[in-house]
N, C-alpha and C positions, 0 to 999 in steps of 0.2 A: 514470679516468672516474668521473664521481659517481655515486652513485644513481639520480637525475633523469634524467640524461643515460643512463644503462645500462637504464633502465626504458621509456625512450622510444626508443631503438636496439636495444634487443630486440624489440616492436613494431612495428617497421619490417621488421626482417627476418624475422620471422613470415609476415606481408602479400606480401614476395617471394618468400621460398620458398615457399610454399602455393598453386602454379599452379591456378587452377581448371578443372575436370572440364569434361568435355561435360553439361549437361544434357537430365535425360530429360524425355519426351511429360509434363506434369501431366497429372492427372483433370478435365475440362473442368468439373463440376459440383462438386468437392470441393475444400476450402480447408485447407493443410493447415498447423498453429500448432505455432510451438517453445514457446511459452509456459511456464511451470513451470505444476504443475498443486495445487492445495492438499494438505496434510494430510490431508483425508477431503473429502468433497463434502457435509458440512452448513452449509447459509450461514448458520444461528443459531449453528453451534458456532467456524466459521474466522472470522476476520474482517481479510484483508490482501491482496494486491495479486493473486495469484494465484486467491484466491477471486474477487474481482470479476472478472477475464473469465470465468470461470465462468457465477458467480451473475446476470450482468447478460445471458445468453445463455439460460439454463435458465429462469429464474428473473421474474418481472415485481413491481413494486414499485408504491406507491401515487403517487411523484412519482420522475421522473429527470433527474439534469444531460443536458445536451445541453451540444457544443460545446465553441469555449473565446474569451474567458472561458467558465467554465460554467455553464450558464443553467439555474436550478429548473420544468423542464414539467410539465401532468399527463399521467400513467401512467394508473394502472388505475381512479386519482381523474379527475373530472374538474375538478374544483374543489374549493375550501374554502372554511370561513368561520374567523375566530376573535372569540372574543368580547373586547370593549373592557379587561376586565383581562386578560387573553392565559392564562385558567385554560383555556379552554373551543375546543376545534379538533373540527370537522367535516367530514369528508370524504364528498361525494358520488361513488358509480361508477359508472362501465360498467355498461351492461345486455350482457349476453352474454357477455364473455369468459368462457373452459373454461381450465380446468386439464386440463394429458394424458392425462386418463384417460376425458374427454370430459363431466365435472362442471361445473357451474356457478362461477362465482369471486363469491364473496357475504359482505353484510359481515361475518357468521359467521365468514370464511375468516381476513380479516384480524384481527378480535380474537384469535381462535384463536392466528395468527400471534406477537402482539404477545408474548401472556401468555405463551406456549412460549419467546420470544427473556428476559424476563424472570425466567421457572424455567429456565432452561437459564443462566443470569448467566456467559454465553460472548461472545465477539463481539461482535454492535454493542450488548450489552446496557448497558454501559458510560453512549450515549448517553444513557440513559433511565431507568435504573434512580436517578436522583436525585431523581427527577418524577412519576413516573409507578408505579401500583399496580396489579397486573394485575386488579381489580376494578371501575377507572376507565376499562378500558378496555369500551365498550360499542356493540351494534347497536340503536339504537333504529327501525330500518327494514331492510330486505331490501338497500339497495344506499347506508345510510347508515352510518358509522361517528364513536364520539364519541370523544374523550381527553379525560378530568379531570384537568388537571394539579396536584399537590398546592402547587405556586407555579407562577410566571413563568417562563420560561424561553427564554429568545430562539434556543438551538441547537436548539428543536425541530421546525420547521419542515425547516431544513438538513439534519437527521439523519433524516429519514423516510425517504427513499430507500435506507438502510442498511439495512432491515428488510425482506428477502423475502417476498412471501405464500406459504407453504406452503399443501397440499390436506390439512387435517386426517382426513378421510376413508380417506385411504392410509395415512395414519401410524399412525392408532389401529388400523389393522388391524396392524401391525407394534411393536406396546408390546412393550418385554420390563422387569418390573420398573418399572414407572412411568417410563420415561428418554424419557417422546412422541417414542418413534421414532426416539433419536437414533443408536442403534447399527445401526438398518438403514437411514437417509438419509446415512451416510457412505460409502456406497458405491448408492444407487440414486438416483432422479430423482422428487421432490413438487409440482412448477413449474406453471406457466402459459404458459412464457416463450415466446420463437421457435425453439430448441430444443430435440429431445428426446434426454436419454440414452440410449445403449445399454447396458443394464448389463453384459449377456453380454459385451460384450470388454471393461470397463473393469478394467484395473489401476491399484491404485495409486502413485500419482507416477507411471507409465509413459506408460498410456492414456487418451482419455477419446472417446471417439465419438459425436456429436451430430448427431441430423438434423436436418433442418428441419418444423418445428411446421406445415402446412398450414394449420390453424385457429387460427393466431394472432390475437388479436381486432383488432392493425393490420391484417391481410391484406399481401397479398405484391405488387400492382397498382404500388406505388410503385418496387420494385427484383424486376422479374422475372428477372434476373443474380445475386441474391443466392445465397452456394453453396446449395448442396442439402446439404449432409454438411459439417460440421469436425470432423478429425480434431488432435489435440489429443496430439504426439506431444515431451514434451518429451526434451532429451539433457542429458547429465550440464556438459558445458564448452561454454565458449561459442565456440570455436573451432571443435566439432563441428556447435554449431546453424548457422553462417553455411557451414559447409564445405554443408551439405545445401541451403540456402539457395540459392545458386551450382550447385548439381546440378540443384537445380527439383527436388528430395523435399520440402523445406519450401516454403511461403510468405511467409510472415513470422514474425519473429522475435520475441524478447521487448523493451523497449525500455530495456534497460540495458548496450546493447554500449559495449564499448571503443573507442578513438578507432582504433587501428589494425586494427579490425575495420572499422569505420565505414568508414576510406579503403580496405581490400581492394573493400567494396561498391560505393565510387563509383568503381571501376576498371573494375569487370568487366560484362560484357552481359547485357542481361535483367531485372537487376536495379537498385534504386534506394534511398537512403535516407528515408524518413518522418521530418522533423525538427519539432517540436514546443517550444513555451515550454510550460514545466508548472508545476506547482507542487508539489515533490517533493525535501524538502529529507535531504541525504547526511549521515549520524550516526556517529561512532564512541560507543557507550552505552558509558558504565564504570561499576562496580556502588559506588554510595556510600557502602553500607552494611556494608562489608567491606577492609580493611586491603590496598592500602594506599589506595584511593581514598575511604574515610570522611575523609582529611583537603584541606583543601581544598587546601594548596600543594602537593601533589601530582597533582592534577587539574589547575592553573593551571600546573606542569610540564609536564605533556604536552600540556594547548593551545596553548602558544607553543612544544610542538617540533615540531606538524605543519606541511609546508612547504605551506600552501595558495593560494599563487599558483604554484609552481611545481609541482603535481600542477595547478591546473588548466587553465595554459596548457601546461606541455609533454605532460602526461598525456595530458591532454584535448583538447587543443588548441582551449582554449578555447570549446567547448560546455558549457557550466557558466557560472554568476555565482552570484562569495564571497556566503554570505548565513550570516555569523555568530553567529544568535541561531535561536531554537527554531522561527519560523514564516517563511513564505517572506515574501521583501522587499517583495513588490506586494500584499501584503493587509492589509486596514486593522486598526490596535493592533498592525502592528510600528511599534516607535520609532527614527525615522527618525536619533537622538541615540547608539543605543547604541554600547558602546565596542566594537569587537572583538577578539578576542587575535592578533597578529603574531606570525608566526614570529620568533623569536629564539635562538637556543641559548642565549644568555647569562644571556637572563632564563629558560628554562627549567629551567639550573643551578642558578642563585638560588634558585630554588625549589623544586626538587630538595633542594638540601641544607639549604632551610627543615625540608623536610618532615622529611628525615633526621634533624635536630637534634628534632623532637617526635618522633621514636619511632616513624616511618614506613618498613612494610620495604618501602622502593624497591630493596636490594639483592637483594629476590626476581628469580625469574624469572615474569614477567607475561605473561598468555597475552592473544592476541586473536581471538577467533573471524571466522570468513571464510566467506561463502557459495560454495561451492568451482563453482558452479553458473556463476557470475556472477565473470568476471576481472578488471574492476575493484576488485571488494573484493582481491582479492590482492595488484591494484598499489596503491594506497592504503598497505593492510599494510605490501608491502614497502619503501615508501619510508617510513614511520613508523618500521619497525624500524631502519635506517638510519640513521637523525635521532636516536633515540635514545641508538643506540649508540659516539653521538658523547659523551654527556654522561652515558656509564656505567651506563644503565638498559638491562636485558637483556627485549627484546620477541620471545616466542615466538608464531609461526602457526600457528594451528589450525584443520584444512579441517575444513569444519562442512556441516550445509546447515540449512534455512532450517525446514522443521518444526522440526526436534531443537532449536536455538538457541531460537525461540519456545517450543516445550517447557518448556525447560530455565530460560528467564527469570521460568516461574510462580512459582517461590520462590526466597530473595532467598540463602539457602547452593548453589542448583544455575545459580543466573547468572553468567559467564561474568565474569572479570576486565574485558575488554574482547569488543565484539562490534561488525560492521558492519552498518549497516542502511539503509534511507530511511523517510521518514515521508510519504507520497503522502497525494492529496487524497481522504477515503472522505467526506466532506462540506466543503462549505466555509464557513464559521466558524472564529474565532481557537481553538474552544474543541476542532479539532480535531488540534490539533499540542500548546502549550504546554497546555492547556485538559487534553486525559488524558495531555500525556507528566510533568509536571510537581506535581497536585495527587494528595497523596499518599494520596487513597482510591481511586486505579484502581492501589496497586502490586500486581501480581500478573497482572499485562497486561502483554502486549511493548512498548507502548506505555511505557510506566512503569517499563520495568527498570532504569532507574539508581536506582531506590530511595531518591532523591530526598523530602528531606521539611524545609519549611520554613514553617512555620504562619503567616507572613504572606503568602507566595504562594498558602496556602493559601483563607486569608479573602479577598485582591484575586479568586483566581480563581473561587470561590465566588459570591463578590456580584457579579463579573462576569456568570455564566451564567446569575442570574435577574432580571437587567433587560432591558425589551425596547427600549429605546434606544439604537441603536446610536453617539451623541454622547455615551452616559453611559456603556458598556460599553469604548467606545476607551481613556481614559487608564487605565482598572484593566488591561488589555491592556498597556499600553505599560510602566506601572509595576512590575507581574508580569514580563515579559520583561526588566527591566534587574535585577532581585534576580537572574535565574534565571540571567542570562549572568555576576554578578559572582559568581555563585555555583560558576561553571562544572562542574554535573553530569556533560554527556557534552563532545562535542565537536564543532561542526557545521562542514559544508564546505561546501557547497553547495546551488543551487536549481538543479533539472535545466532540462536541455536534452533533452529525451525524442529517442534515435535507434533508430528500430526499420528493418530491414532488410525489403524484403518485394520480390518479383519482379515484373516489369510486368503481368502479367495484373491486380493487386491494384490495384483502382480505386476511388477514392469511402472511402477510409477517413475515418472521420468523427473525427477527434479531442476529446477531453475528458480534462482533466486529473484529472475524475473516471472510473476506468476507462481510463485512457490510449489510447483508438481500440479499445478489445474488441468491441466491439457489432459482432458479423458480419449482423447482419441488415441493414444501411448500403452493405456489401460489395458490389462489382461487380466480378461475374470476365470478365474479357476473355476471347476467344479468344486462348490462347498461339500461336496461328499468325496 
């Protein structure tokens, strides 16, 4: 039996054997999420998948996607202007929204906001910090906010959303050592949003307890069913979060289950699957800058030995579409020409033993980090080791989980041979996928841990992100993206198919590929009877 065939027959009989439970009474008013929960709860310091359901719950922002496609609204803005050279963007607010402590949210809040995401050069700081000087940012009115931008910049609009308004006021009460609070917001609550933290039970990665904000400045009139409480309990495998799923202990799930999870779902009563087009594309990173993937026939080794139609028709059972290059297929400045790399052993050999003739130790043992969390990166792994180990390269699994990995990607000697990951939508623009996984003044971000560096992708991606013409901005896009793919840094699989499990009470989930459906304030909890 091959691989393939053992990976997708194990799978299957997982699904049979694992009868499901009687489920018990839910909490009529509480919503309860397997979701992963971030590294710390500071939404200037995290900046990934796990934070946004978070961040977009606690938390309120000056514009937010809605939907999908995903549409740019205003939030706590109610509009903008920018000026005809695109230096000059103003934001008007809300009169009355409160931050939880029952404070006013004022343009104070957001500058405060802006400069702290720019001294803290964490997270979404990346966006902005090319642009933008925490000097430039300014309140020239009580509920107006300005940004000077030092050029042009067409992702700046897209990337506002990234940047949570914190309540300065809370923080500065909480300085230690000049760090604006960041060592006591990774464990408390600074927001605005339609949730509030409970600190008293939050453990990390364990817990996270959130009420519902009363004085949300939407108000609650639209979805009087919205939970009252999400509890926000994630588990360590993903066979556990769907076994509780199927109990009625969770609600819904995280949205990266496996196919053979997926069909246990659509078997069983009560519950259903949430299926979604996203824009959310599947990465194996391998570190470039370190032996033996600084050379490149070695990297074009191991993209023509991953079998990626057969992981994701038998894997996946075709919930997935191949999308071979850095950004997802349906967004404009991918090139619609690019070549992709096909599975081949043959040519993967070829190039294997290119690499071993320049002095390439591919006869090492090469590790791959795996979010142990999440059982598709396992199966991925194990049908990659497989493949390889047809053609003499020795591929070790290493269960990881998903801080430590990001951690450990900050510098370019503690990143990982090989690591899995996805690159979801934290805005949409070209400049948020190839734009920081590729130009190499963001390496030191998870974003950028292939340590990737090629000074003409650098200059296309550059002059790309300071024109505001989006006809002028496409073919630097498209042009960047074929050096990047003939250059093959990581390795790309796919553009998701977002499957999140959730129980029938769970009504009105609102999806966006930004945030993948997190937003529980949208939520309609049924009577489970």
């Amino acid at each position: 039996m091959s691989a393939l065939k053992a990976l997708a027959y194990a799978g299957a009989v997982i699904g049979v054997l694992m009868l499901p439970p009687q489920a018990h009474a839910a909490q009529p008013d509480v919503l309860v999420s397997g979701n992963t929960l971030p590294g710390n709860l500071d939404p200037h310091q995290i900046f990934d998948v796990p934070m946004q359901h978070y961040s977009l719950n606690v938390y309120d922002n000056l514009y937010r996607y809605e939907d999908n496609p995903p549409d740019l609204k205003p939030w706590l803005a109610e509009s903008y202007t920018v000026s005809p050279d695109g230096l000059t963007y103003e934001f008007k607010l809300h009169h009355g929204a409160k931050f939880h402590d029952g404070s006013e949210v004022t343009a104070q809040d957001v500058v405060y906001s802006f400069k702290r995401v720019l001294a803290l050069g964490k997270g979404p700081s990346g966006a902005f910090k090319p642009v933008l000087k925490p000097d430039n940012v300014t309140a020239p009115g009580k509920y107006t906010v300005r940004f000077l931008l030092t050029h042009a910049y067409a992702p700046f609009l897209s990337a506002i959303p990234i940047v949570m308004v914190v309540n300065p006021r809370v923080l500065k009460a909480h300085e230690t050592n000049n760090d604006w609070g960041a060592g006591w917001l990774g464990s408390n609550d600074a927001g605005s949003g339609a949730y509030i933290l409970d600190p008293s039970t939050y453990r990390p990665l364990e817990r996270a307890d959130l009420k519902q904000n009363p004085e949300h400045f939407l108000g609650w009139s639209d979805n009087p069913q919205a939970p009252k409480e999400v509890q926000v309990l994630p588990t360590r495998e993903t066979s556990t979060r769907v076994m509780a799923l199927l109990k009625g202990t969770v609600d819904i799930t995280d949205t990266y289950l496996p196919t053979d999870q997926v069909e246990r779902i659509q078997k069983a009563k009560g519950v259903h699957v949430e299926k979604h087009t996203s824009m959310r594309v599947f990465v194996l990173k391998m570190s470039n800058s370190k032996p033996p993937f600084d050379n490149i026939n070695t990297r074009k080794c191991f993209a023509h030995a991953f079998n990626y139609e057969g992981f994701i028709t038998e894997i996946l059972k075709g919930y997935a579409v191949r999308n071979p290059a850095p950004m997802p297929n349906t967004l404009w400045g991918y090139p619609k020409d690019v070549v992709a790399y096909d599975y081949d052993l043959k040519k993967a050999k070829a190039y294997c033993d290119k690499a071993k003739a320049e002095g390439a130790p591919i006869d090492r043992r090469i590790e791959i980090h795996i979010n142990t969390q999440l059982e598709q990166t396992n199966q991925a792994a194990q049908l990659f080791q497989s493949d390889l180990a047809q053609i003499g390269v020795n591929l070790k699994i290493v269960g990881d989980t998903w801080s430590n990995m990001t951690t450990n990607t900050a510098k370019a000697d503690t990143t990982p041979d090989m690591w899995t990951t996805w690159v979801s939508t934290y805005f949409v623009d070209p400049e948020n996928w190839i734009g920081q996984m590729y130009d190499s003044q963001f390496h030191g971000t998870w974003k950028a841990s292939a340590w990737y560096k090629n000074p003409k992708v650098d200059e296309l991606l550059r002059k790309a992100r300071m024109l505001t013409d989006q006809k002028e901005r496409q073919p630097l896009y498209e042009e960047a993206t074929r050096l990047v793919v003939a250059d093959s840094p990581d390795i790309w699989i796919y553009n998701t198919v977002e499957l999140r499990g959730a129980t029938d009470r769970v009504q009105n989930l609102r999806f966006s590929p930004v945030g993948s459906g997190d937003e529980m304030r949208w939520i309609k909890l049924a009577d489970p009877h």
